[in-house]
C-alpha positions in Angstrom: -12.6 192.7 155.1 -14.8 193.0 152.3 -14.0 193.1 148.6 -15.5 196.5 148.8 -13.7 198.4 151.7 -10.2 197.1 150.8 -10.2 200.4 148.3 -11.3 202.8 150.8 -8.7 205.1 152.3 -8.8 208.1 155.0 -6.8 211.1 155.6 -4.8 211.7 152.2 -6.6 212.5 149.0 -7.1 209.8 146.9 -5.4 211.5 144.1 -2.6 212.4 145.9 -2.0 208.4 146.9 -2.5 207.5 143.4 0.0 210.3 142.2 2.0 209.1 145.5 2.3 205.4 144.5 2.4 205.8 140.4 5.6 208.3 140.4 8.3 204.7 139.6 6.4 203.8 136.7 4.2 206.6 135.1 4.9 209.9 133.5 3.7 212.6 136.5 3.3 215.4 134.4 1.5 213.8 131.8 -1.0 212.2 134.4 -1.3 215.5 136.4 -2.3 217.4 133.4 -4.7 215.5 131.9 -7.0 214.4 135.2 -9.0 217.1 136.0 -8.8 218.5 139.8 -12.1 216.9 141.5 -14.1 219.7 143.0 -14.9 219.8 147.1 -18.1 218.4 146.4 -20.8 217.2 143.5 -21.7 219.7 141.6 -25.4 218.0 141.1 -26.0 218.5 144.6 -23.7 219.9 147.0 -25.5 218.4 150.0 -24.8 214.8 149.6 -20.8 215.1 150.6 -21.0 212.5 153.5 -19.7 209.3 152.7 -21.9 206.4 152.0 -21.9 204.0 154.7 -23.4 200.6 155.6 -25.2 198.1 153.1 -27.2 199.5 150.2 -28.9 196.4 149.3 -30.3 196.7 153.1 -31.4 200.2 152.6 -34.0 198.9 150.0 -35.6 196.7 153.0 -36.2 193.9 150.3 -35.8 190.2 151.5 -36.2 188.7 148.4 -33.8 190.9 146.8 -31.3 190.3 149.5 -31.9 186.4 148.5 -31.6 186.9 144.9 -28.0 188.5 145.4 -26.8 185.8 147.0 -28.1 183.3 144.6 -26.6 185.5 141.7 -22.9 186.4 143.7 -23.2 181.9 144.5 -24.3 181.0 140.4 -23.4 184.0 138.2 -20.7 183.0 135.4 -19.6 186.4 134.5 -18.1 186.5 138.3 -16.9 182.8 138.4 -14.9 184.0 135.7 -13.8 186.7 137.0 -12.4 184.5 139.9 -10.6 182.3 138.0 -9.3 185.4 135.6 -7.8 186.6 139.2 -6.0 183.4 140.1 -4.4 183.2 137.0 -3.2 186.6 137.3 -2.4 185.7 140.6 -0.6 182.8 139.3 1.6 184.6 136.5 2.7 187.2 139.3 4.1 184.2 141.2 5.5 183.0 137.8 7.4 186.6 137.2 8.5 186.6 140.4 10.8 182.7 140.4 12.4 185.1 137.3 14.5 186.8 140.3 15.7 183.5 141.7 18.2 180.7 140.9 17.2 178.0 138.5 18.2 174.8 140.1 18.2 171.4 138.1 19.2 167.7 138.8 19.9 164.9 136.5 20.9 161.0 136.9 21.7 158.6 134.4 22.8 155.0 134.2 23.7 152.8 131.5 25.5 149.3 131.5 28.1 148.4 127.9 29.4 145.2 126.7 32.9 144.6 125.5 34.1 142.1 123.5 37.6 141.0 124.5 38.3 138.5 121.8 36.8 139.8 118.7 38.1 136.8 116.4 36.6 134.1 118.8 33.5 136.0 119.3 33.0 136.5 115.2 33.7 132.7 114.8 30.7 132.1 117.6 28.4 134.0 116.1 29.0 132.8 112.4 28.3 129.4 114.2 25.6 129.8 116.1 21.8 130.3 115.8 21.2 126.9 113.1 24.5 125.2 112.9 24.9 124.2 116.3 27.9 125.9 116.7 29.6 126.2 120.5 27.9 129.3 122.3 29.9 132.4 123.2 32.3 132.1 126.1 30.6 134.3 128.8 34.7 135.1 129.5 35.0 137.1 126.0 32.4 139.6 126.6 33.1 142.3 129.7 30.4 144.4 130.7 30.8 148.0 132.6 28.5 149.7 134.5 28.6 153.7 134.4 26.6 156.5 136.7 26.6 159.7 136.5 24.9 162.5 138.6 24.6 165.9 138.0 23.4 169.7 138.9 23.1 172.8 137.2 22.5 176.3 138.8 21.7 179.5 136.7 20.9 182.7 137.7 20.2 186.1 136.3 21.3 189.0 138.5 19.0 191.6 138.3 21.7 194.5 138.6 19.3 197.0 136.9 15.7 196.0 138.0 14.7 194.9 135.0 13.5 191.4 136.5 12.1 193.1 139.8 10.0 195.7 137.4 8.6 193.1 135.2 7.8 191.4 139.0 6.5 194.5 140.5 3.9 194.9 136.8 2.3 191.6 137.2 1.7 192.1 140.5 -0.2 195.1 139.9 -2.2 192.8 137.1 -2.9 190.6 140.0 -4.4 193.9 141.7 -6.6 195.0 138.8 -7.7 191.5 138.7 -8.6 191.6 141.9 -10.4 195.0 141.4 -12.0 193.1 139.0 -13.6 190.9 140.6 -14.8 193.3 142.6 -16.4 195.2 140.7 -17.9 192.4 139.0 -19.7 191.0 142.6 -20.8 194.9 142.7 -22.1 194.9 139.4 -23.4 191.6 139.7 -25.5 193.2 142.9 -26.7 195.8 141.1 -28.1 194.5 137.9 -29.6 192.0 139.8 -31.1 194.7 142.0 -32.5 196.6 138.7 -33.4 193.1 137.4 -35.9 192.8 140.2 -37.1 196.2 140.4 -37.8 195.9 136.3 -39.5 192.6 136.9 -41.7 193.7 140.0 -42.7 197.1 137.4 -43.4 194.9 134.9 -45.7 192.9 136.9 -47.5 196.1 137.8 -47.6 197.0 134.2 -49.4 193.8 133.5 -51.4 193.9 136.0 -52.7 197.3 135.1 -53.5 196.4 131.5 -55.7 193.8 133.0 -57.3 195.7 135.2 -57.5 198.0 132.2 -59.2 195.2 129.6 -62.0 194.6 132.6 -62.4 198.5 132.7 -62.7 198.2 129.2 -65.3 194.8 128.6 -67.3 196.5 131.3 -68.0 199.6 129.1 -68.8 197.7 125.9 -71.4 195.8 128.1 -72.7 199.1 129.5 -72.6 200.6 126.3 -74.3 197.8 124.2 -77.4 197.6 126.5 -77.6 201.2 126.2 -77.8 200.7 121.9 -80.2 198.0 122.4 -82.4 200.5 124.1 -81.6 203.1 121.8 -79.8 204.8 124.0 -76.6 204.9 122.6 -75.4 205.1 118.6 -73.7 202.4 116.8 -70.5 204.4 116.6 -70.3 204.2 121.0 -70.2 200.6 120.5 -68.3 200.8 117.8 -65.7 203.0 119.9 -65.9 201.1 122.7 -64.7 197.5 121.0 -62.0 199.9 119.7 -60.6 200.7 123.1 -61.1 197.0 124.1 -59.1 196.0 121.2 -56.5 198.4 121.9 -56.4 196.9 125.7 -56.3 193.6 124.9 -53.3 194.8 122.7 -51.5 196.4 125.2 -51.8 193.3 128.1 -50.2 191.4 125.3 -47.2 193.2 125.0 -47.1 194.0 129.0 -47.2 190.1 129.4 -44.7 189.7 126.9 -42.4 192.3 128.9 -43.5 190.6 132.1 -41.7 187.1 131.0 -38.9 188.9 129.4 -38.0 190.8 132.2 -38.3 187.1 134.7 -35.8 185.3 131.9 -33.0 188.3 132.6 -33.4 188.0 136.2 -33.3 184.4 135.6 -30.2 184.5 133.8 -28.0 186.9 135.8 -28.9 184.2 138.7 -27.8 181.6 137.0 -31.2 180.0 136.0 -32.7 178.6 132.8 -34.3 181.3 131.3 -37.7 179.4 132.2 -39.7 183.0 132.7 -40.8 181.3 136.0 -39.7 183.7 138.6 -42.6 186.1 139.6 -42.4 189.2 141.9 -44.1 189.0 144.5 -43.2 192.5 146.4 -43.9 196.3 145.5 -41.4 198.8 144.6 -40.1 199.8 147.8 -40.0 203.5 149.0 -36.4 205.0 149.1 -35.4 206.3 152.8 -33.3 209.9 152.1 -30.1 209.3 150.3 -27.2 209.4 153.3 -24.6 210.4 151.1 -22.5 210.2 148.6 -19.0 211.2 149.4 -16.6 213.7 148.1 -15.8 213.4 144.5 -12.7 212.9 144.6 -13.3 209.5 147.2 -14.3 207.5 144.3 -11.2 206.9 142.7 -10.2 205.1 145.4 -13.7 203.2 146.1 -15.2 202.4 142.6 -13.5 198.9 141.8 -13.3 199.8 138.0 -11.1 202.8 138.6 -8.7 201.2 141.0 -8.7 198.3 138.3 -7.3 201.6 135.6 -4.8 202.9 137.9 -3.4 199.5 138.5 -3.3 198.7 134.7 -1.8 201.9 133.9 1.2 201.5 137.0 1.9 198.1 134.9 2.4 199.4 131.7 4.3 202.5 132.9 6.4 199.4 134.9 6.5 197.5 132.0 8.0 200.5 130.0 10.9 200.8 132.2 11.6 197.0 131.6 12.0 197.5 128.0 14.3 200.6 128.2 16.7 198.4 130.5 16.5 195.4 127.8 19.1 198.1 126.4 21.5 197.7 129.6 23.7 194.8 129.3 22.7 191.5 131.4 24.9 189.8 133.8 24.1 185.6 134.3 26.0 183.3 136.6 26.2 179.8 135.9 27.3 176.4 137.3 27.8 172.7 137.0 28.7 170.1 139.2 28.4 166.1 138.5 30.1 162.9 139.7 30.1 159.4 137.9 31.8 156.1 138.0 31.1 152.5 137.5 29.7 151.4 140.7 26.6 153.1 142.6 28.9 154.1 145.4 31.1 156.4 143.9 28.5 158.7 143.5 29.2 160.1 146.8 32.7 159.9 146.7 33.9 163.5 147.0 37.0 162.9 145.2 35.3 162.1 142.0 33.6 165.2 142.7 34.1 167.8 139.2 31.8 171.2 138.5 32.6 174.6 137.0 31.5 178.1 137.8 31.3 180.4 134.8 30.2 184.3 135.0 29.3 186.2 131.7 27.6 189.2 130.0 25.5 189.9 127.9 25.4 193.0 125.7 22.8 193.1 122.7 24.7 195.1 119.7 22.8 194.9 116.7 19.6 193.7 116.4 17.9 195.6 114.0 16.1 198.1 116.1 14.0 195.7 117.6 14.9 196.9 121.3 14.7 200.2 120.9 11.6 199.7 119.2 10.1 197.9 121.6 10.8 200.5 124.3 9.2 202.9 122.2 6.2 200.7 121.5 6.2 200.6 125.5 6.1 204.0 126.3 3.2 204.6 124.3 1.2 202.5 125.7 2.2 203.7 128.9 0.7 206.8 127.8 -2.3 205.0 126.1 -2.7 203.4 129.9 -2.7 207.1 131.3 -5.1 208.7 128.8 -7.4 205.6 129.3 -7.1 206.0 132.9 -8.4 209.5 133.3 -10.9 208.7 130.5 -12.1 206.3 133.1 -11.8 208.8 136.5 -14.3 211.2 133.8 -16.9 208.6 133.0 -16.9 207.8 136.8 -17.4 211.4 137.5 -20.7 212.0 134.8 -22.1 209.0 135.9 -21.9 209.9 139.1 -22.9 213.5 139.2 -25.8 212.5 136.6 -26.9 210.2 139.2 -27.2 212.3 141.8 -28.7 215.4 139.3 -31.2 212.6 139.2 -32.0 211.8 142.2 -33.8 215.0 142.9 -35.5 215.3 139.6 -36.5 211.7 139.3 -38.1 212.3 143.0 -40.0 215.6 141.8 -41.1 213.4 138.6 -42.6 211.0 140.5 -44.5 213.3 142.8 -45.8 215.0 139.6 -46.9 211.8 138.3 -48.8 210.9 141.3 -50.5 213.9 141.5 -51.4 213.1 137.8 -52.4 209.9 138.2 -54.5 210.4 141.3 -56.5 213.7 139.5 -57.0 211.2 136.9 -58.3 208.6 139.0 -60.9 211.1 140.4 -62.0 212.4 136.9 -62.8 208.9 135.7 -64.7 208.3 138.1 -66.8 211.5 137.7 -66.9 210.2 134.4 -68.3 206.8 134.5 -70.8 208.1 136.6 -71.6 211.0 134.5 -71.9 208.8 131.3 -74.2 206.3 133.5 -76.9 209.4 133.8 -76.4 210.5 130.4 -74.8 213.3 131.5 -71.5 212.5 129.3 -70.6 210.8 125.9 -68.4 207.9 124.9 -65.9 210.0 124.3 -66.0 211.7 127.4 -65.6 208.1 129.3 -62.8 206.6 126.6 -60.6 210.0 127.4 -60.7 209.4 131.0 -59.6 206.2 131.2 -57.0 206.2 128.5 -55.8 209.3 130.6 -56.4 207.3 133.5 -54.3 204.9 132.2 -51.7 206.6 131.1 -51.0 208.4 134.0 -51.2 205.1 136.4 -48.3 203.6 133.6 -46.3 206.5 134.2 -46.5 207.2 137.6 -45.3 203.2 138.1 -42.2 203.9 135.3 -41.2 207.0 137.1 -41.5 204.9 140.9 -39.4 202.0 138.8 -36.8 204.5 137.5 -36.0 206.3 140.7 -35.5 203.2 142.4 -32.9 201.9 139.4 -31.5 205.4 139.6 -30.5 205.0 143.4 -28.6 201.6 142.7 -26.8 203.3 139.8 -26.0 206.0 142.5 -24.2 203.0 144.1 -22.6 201.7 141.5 -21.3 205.1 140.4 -19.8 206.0 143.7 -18.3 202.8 144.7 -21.1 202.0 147.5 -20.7 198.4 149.3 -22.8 196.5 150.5 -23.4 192.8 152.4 -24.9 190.2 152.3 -25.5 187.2 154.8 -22.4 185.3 153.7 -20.3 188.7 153.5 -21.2 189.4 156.9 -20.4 186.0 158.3 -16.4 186.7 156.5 -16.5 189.9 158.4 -17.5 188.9 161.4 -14.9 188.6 164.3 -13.9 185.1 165.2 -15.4 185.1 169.0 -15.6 181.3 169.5 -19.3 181.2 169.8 
C-alpha cells in the first residue's frame, strides 16, 4: 500500500471519522463549531466530484519527468529528513510506551577484605620491614574473606487513571503525523519537481524565442541598412532597428539567465550540484480532461498535511488529559530481592535468599500551582491544536477550489493567447513583406514583431501555467501517484 492511499477511506464522511476518533481527547463542541460544513461538491466547478484516481505523474505522459521523480524521491534531503524525523517519532512512541511496564534491574558485586589477626605482631613487622631487614609478615596473621552479593530490583507504576496509557496513546499519534509527514513530503517532493521541469522546459522555450527573436531582429537591420545605402530608407529606420536589436539581445540575456536558474532548482530538489547542466529536452505536454477531483469533504482524509493536523491536534488534546490526571494521586509498587555470602555458591542457595515488597502512594499537596498550571497551559494548547487544525482544513479548501476555478480559466487563457499569437504570426508576416515593397514603414515592421513576440511569450507562460496549475490541483486534493519503484512495493508477491 502506498504512502498515499493509507489516508483514503470509503463509506463514512471523513469528518464524521475524524469527529468519530477525536471525541477521548479533543473538545467536540469546540471542533464542530469552528470547521466549516464542506459543501456536496466544489463550488469552482461542480462537475469535477469523481474522485481522482490512478497516477498523476502518468497522466502528464512525460518519461523524463517520471525519471526525475524518482531521482528526487531516491536523493532529496528534505524527505531523507523527513524519514529519519519519523523513526525517531516512531522511536519515542516505543519509549512512552516501556512507561506502562515494570522496570526490571540486576546488580552483582564482589569484593575480597583482609584481616589482621594479631595487630601487635603485624605493627612490629611492618616497622621492620621494607630497609631494616626485618622478618616478613606471618601469612597466618592476616585472614582474608571473600563476599558476593547479588541482587534485583522491580518497580512499577500502575496506571490506575490512564495517565501513562494517554501520554502512550499521544506519541503514538506523533508517530502518525510523522508519518503523514513524510508523506506529504514524497508528494510535495513529486510535485515541485514536476513544476521544476515544466518551468525549466518554459524557460527553454523562452530562450529559444528570444533567439529566434535577435535573428528576426539582425535580419531587419541588414534589410534596412541596404535600403539607407540606397536611399531608400532614413537614418532614423536604422537607427530604430539597432534599437529593437539592442532590446533583443537584452532580452535573450535575461531568458538565458532564467534558463540556468530554473536547471540549478531542478538540480537541487534532485539532489544535484546546482551545475545548471540539466537541459529539457521535451515540450510542455498537452493536459488530457481533468478526471476528477473528489468531494470536498474527501480531502481531509487524503491530503497528507491535514491528516498530519488532526493527528497533532488528538495529541495535545491527549496530552491535556495527562496533565489534569497529574492531579490524581499515583500508586507505585516496588521490590527487592538479593542474596550474598562468602563463597560463589551461596548465591543460589535459597535459604540466604532476602527481598522486600513495598506498595506506596503518591499524592502531590502543595506545589505551588505548578500542576494545575500545567493542566491549564495544556488545555490551551489543546485548543491552539484545534483552531490550527481547522485553519489548516480552510487553506486546503481555497487552495483547492482556487485550483480548480483555475483550471477552466487558465484553459480559456491559453486558447485566447493562441489565437493571439497565431493572428500575430499572420500580421508579421504581411508585414515583412509589405515593408519589403515599400508598402509599410519601420514602424509598421518593429510593431509587428514586438507584438509578435509578445504574444508567442505569453501564449508559452499561459501553456506553462496551466500545466503547474494541474499539479497544484494534485497537491491540493491529495492526488497519488507512482512511480516505478512504488509500483514494484505494490505489486502482489506472485513468485515470478
Amino acid at each position: 500500500m502506498s504512502l498515499g492511499t493509507v489516508f483514503r477511506t470509503g463509506g463514512v464522511s471523513a469528518a464524521a471519522m475524524i469527529f468519530a476518533v477525536s471525541c477521548a481527547s479533543v473538545d467536540q463542541d469546540l471542533l464542530q463549531a469552528q470547521l466549516p460544513a464542506e459543501p456536496a461538491a466544489w463550488t469552482a466547478d461542480a462537475t469535477v466530484a469523481d474522485a481522482p484516481t490512478g497516477d498523476w505523474v502518468a497522466a502528464f505522459e512525460d518519461a523524463a519527468l517520471t525519471d526525475l521523480i524518482i531521482e528526487a524521491l531516491a536523493n532529496n534531503n528534505d524527505l531523507q529528513a523527513a524519514a529519519a524525523n519519523l523513526t525517531q517519532a516512531r522511536a519515542r512512541a516505543r519509549i512512552s510506551r516501556a512507561d506502562l511496564l515494570p522496570t526490571v534491574g540486576a546488580n552483582f558485586s564482589a569484593s575480597r577484605n583482609a584481616i589482621v589477626t594479631n595487630p601487635t605482631s603485624a605493627a612490629q613487622a611492618g616497622a621492620g620491614g621494607g630497609t631494616g631487614g626485618g622478618a616478613p609478615v606471618d601469612a597466618d596473621k592476616r585472614l582474608w574473606i571473600n563476599n558476593y552479593s547479588l541482587g534485583g530490583q522491580l518497580s512499577w507504576e500502575i496506571d490506575v487513571w490512564g495517565r501513562l496509557l494517554d501520554e502512550t496513546r499521544a506519541s503514538y499519534k506523533d508517530a502518525a503525523a510523522a508519518y503523514a509527514d513524510l508523506a506529504g513530503a514524497e508528494l510535495s517532493i513529486a510535485a515541485r519537481t514536476a513544476q521544476a521541469w515544466f518551468a525549466l522546459i518554459e524557460a527553454r522555450e523562452q530562450r529559444e524565442l528570444a533567439e529566434r527573436d535577435v535573428a528576426a531582429r539582425e535580419s531587419n537591420l541588414r534589410v534596412t541598412e541596404r535600403r539607407y545605402e540606397r536611399g531608400v530608407a532614413s537614418s532614423l529606420d536604422v537607427r530604430l532597428s539597432r534599437s529593437a536589436l539592442g532590446s533583443s539581445q537584452a532580452n535573450l540575456a535575461l531568458r538565458q539567465r532564467l534558463e540556468l536558474e530554473a536547471s540549478r532548482a531542478l538540480e537541487v530538489l534532485l539532489g544535484r550540484y546546482p551545475s545548471a547542466e540539466l537541459e529539457a529536452t521535451e515540450a510542455l505536454p498537452l493536459l488530457p480532461p481533468l478526471e476528477g477531483a473528489g468531494a470536498p469533504g474527501d480531502i481531509l482524509a487524503r491530503r497528507p498535511d491535514l491528516v498530519a493536523a488532526e493527528a497533532r491536534m488528538n495529541a495535545a488534546g491527549l496530552r491535556a488529559r495527562v496533565a489534569r490526571k497529574e492531579l490524581l494521586p499515583q500508586f507505585s509498587l516496588t521490590s527487592q530481592v538479593g542474596t550474598s555470602g562468602p563463597a560463589f555458591a551461596d548465591l543460589i542457595d535459597a535459604r540466604r535468599l532476602a527481598g522486600n515488597l513495598i506498595g506506596g502512594v503518591f499524592q502531590p499537596l502543595f506545589q505551588g500551582g505548578r500542576l494545575l498550571y500545567n493542566s491549564k497551559r495544556a488545555r490551551a494548547a489543546a485548543e491552539a491544536a484545534v483552531f490550527s487544525y481547522v485553519q489548516t482544513v480552510l487553506s486546503a479548501y481555497e487552495e483547492a477550489e482556487n485550483a480548480i476555478a483555475a483550471e477552466t480559466l487558465l484553459a480559456a487563457r491559453e486558447d485566447a493567447l493562441r489565437l493571439a499569437f497565431e493572428e500575430a504570426a499572420a500580421a508579421e508576416a504581411l508585414t515583412e513583406r509589405r515593408y519589403s515593397s515599400g508598402a509599410a514603414t519601420i514602424f509598421n515592421l518593429l510593431d509587428a514583431q514586438t507584438r509578435r513576440i509578445s504574444a508567442e511569450s505569453q501564449y508559452i507562460q499561459a501553456k506553462q501555467q496551466r500545466v503547474s496549475n494541474r499539479v497544484q490541483l494534485y497537491l491540493a486534493i491529495g492526488g497519488d501517484f507512482l512511480t516505478a519503484d512504488r509500483i514494484a512495493l505494490l505489486a502482489p508477491d506472485t513468485g515470478e
